[in-house]
N, C-alpha and C positions, 0 to 999 in steps of 0.2 A: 575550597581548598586550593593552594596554589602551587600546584605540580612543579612548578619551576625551581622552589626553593628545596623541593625534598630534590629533586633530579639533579640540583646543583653539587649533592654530594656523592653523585657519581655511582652508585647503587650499582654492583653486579646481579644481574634476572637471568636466571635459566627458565626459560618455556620449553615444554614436553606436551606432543599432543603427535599424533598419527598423522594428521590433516597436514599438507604442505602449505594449504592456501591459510590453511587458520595459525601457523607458523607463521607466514611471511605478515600478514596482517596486522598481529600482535606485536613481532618485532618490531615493525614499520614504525608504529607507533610509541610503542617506549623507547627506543630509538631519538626520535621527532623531540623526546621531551627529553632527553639528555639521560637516560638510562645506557648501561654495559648492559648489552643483551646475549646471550647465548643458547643455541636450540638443539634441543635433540628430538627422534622424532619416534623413540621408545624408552622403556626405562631402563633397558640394558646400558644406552648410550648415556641417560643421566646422571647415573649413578657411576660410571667412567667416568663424566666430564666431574663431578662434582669431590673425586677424589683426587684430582690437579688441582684443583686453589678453592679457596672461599666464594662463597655465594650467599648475599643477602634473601633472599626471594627465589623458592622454585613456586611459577605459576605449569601447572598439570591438569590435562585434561581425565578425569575421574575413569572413564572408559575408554580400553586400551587394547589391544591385540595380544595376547600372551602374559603380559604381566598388566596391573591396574595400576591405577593412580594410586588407587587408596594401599597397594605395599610400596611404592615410593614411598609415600607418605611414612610410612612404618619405618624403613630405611631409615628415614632424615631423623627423626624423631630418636629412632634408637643409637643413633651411630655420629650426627652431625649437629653437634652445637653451636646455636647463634642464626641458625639459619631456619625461614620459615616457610611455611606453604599456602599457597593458594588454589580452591581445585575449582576444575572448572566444569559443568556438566549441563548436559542436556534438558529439558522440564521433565522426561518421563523418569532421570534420575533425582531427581530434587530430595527424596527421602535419604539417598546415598551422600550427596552433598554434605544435610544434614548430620548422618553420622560420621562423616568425614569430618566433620569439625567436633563433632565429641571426639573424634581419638585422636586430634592435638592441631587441624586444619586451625589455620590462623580466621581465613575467612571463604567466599566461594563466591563466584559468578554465573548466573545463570541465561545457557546459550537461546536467543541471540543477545548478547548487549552490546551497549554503541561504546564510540573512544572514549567517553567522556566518563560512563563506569566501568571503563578499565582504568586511566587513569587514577580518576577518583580512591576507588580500592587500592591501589597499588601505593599511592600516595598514602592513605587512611594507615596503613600497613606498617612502611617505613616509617612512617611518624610511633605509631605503637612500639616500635621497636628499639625508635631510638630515645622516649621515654623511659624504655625499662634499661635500655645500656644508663642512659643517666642517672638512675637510683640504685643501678647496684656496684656502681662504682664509687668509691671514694669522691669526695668534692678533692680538686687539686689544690695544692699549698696558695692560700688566697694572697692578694697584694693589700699590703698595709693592713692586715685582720679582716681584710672585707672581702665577703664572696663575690665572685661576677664575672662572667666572660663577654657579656655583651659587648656591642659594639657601645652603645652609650657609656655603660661602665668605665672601659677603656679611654676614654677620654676624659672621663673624674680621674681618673689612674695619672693620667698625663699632667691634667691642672694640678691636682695633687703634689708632685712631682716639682712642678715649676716654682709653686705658691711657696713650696717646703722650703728652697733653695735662696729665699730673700726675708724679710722683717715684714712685707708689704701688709695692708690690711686684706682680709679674705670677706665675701660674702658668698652664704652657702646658701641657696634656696634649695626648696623643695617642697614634697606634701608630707604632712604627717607618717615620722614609722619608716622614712627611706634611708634613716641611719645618718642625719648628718652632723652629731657627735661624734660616729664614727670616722669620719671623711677632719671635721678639725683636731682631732685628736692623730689623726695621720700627718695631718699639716706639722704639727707642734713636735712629736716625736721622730718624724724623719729630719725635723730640723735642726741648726749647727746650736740652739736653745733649750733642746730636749731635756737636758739636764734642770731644765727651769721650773719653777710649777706651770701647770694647766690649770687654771680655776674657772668652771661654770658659775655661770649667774644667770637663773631664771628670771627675763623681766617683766613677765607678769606676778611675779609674785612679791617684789618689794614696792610693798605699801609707798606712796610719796611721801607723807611724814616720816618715814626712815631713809631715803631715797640715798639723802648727802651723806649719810653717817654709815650706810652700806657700803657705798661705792669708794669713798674717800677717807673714813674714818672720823674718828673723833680723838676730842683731850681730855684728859680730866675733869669732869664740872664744867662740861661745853652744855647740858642740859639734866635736867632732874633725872637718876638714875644712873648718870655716867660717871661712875665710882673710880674707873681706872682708864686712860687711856688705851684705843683699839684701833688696829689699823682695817681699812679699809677693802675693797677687792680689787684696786688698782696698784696700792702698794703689795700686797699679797701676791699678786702677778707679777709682778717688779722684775723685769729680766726674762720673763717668759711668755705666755699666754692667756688673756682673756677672753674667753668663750661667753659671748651673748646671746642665751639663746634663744627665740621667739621676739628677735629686737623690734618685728613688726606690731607686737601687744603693747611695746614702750608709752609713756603719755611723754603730752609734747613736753610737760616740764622735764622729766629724766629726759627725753630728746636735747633738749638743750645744754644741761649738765655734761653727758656726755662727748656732748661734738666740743664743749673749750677744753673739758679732758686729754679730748683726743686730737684734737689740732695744736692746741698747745704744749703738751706732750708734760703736763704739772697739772700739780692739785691744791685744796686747801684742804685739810684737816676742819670738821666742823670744829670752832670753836677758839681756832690757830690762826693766824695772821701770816703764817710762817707758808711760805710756799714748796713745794716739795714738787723735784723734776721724778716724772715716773718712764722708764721705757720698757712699755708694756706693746706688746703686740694683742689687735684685735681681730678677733674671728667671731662675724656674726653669723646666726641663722636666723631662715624666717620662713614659715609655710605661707605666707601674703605675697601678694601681686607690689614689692613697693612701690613700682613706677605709677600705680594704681593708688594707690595710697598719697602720694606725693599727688600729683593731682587734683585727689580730694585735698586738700590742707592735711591732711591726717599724717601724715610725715615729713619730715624738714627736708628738704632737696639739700641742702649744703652735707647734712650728714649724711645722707646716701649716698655724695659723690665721695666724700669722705673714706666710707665704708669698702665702696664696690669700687676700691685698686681691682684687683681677681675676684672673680662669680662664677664662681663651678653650682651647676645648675644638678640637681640628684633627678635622674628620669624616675618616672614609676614604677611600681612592680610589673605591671600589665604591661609594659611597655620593653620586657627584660625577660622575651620568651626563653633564650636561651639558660636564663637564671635560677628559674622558678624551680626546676628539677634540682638545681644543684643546691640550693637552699632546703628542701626538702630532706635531703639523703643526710646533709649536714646538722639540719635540729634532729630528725629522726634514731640517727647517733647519738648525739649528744644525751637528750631527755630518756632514751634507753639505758646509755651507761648510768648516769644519774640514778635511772631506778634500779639497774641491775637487772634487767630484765631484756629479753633477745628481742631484737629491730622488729617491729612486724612491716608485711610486704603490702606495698597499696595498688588496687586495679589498674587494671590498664585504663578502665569509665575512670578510674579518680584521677589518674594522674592527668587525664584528658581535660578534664574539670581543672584544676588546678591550674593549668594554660592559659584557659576559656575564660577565669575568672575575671573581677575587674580589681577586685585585693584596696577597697577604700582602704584601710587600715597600714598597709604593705608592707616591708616586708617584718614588723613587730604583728601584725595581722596573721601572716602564714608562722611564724613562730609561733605564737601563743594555740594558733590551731592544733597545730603536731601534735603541741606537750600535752592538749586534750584529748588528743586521739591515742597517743602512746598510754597514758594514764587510763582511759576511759575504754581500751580494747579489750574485748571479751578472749580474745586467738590472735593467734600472730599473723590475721589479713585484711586489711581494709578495703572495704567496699564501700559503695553509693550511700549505703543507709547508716553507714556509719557519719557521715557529713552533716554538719548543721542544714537546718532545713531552707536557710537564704540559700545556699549554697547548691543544692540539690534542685532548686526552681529557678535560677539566676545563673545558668552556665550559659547563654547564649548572647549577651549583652552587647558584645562588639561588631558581632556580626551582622553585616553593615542590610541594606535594602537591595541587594545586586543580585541576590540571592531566585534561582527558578523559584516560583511555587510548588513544582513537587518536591523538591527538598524540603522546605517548610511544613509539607505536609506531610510527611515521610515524618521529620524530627517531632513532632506535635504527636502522631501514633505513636511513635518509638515514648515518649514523658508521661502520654496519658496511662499505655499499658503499665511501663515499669510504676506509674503512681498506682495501679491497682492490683502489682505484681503478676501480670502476664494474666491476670484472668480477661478472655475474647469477652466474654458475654457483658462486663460492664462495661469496658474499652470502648466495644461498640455500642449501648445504650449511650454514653457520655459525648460521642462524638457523633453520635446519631444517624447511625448508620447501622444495617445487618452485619451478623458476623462473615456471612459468605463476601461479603464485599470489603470487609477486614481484611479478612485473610489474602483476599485477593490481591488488595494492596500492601498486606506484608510483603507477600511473594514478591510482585513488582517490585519493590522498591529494596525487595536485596536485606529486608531487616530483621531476618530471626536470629544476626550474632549481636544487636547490639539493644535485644530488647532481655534485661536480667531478671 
């Protein structure tokens, strides 16, 4: 987990604990890692301090002098929205702990633990939370129809932008599903030619035998069948935009046709002698490597320099941590109104998942998911088992080799339990080990909030 990126937004923590030294310690260190810390050292004084301004995180130790953790707790729950808790407690309180998290604890630390699962939690925490901020709020008014705040976004936003502003030709890479229809249909529409058509043209899918008569048109009796003269998809575009899309499935002969099209900036009409100036603007896509392709012989170098005036490159879904939740909130909406039926709410484990994920498909991938989940939901909540099943055994993908081995061993208990729904007895046959020594490493490792 990287503490630095949740600490970067500055997170207000209030810690309550009796203990002065177990005060200075905790602050010390959230602190260290770029957290607003503030202590009080009962819950008379917390519950003061926490009616002067907002607070993300009260971390409270569970056993208290006069009043507990667990009616702080009660407190926040009953009286302070947005704000969560974390309690902290002894071993011989562990069962308190426990119930401390059925009546609304976000999570709990058991004493002694080191910095490293204080921050962890704390981080774990604010990440959970700022999750659920991003699904229950509206996605913001998106640029050019397209959702995204990311920083890569933002810079399609900008090319976008620039591309819109001249005639130039466009190439849009990307992988499959990252919407880059979307991205030249922004091109075209924010442009001074918007007025003009937009015409796609899938180039896998015209046959070469129809290749000249697609793209250029035909005349009358230019071949058996051609009963009336028909224009092409160059003249059809004639003053506005050409949309190529998949130009990397092109064969070399449409390869060629297109580049005198396009340098030339004229056509012939099968069957016509007659040349015809066309000023069409080109916007290709392509989910291939061209420069790769080019190399092999498998694409022409003169038409890719051609093509790639401007190359707005579409990053992945996985790669658009910031997106994925706003993507979510937005089909989720969407495919509810559609059916007329109320939004259902997704776990905290989901939306965690959904982060986690690696999204081949992207972001046509997480849409078509939703509209299965909205459709396919029993209640208005979704949980783990509601998920396809790649998806439920495939949440850890990215996560690299850097990783301790108790952590791995810890998330490994945590997959094999919830696959046998928290029954110990086969948990521990599977993993082959007793259940006394199960439990023992639940305990250690802090995991009865994240096993369902």
């Amino acid at each position: 987990m990287n503490h630095k990126k949740i600490a970067h937004n500055k997170a207000k923590i209030l810690v309550v604990d009796d203990s002065p030294p177990t005060l200075e310690i905790i602050q010390r260190n959230l602190e260290a890692a770029g957290y607003e810390v503030i202590t009080a050292s009962n819950v008379e004084q917390a519950i003061a301090l926490l009616k002067q301004g907002s607070v993300e995180l009260v971390i409270t130790d569970i056993k208290m002098p006069k009043i507990s953790g667990r009616e702080l707790l009660k407190y926040v729950k009953e009286n302070i929205k947005g704000t969560e808790i974390m309690i902290i407690t002894g071993y011989p309180s562990i069962k308190g702990a426990v119930e401390a998290v059925k009546d609304g604890a976000e999570d709990y630390l058991v004493k002694p633990f080191t910095d490293e699962e204080l921050l962890s939690t704390v981080s774990k925490m604010l990440e959970k939370m700022a999750n659920r901020r991003a699904v229950e709020e509206r996605p913001p008014p998106s640029s050019y129809n397209i959702i995204g705040n990311s920083p890569g976004m933002q810079n399609v936003y900008r090319l976008i932008e620039k591309a819109a502003a001249t005639k130039v030709n466009v190439l849009i890479s990307g992988e499959s599903g990252t919407g880059k229809e979307l991205v030249a249909r922004a091109i075209h529409y924010n442009s001074n030619t918007s007025s003009r058509p937009f015409v796609t043209v899938n180039c896998t899918a015209i046959p070469d035998s129809l290749l000249e008569s697609e793209l250029f048109g035909h005349v009358k009796g230019a071949f058996t069948g051609a009963t009336a003269s028909r224009a092409g998809f160059f003249q059809i575009a004639d003053g506005g935009t050409l949309f190529l899309d998949e130009i990397g499935d092109a064969s070399l002969n449409m390869q060629g046709k297109l580049l005198r099209a396009i340098q030339n900036k004229e056509i012939f009409m099968v069957g016509s002698n007659r040349v015809q100036k066309v000023d069409t603007r080109i916007i290709a896509a392509t989910n291939s490597d061209l420069n790769r392709l080019v190399q092999k012989g498998l694409f022409r170098e003169d038409l890719y320099f051609r093509l790639n005036i401007v190359e707005i490159s579409l990053p992945p879904l996985h790669e658009r941590d910031e997106d994925i939740l706003l993507l979510l909130q937005l089909f989720k909406e969407k495919f509810s109104m559609d059916m007329n039926r109320p939004a259902p709410q997704f776990s905290d484990k989901v939306l965690q998942i959904f982060k986690n994920y690696r999204w081949q498909g992207n972001v046509r991938e997480l849409e078509n998911l939703i509209q299965r989940l909205v459709v396919l939901a029993d209640g208005d909540f979704i949980d783990v088992a509601d998920l396809p099943e790649q998806m439920r055994f495939n949440i850890n993908w990215r996560r690299g080799l850097n990783r301790p081995l108790a952590e791995v061993e810890a998330k490994h208990i945590v997959n094999v339990l919830n696959s046998v729904k928290g029954n110990k007895t086969q948990a521990a046959q599977i993993l082959g080990i007793d259940r006394k020594t199960l439990r023992e490493k639940i305990r250690r490792a802090n995991l009865l909030t994240e096993i369902g």
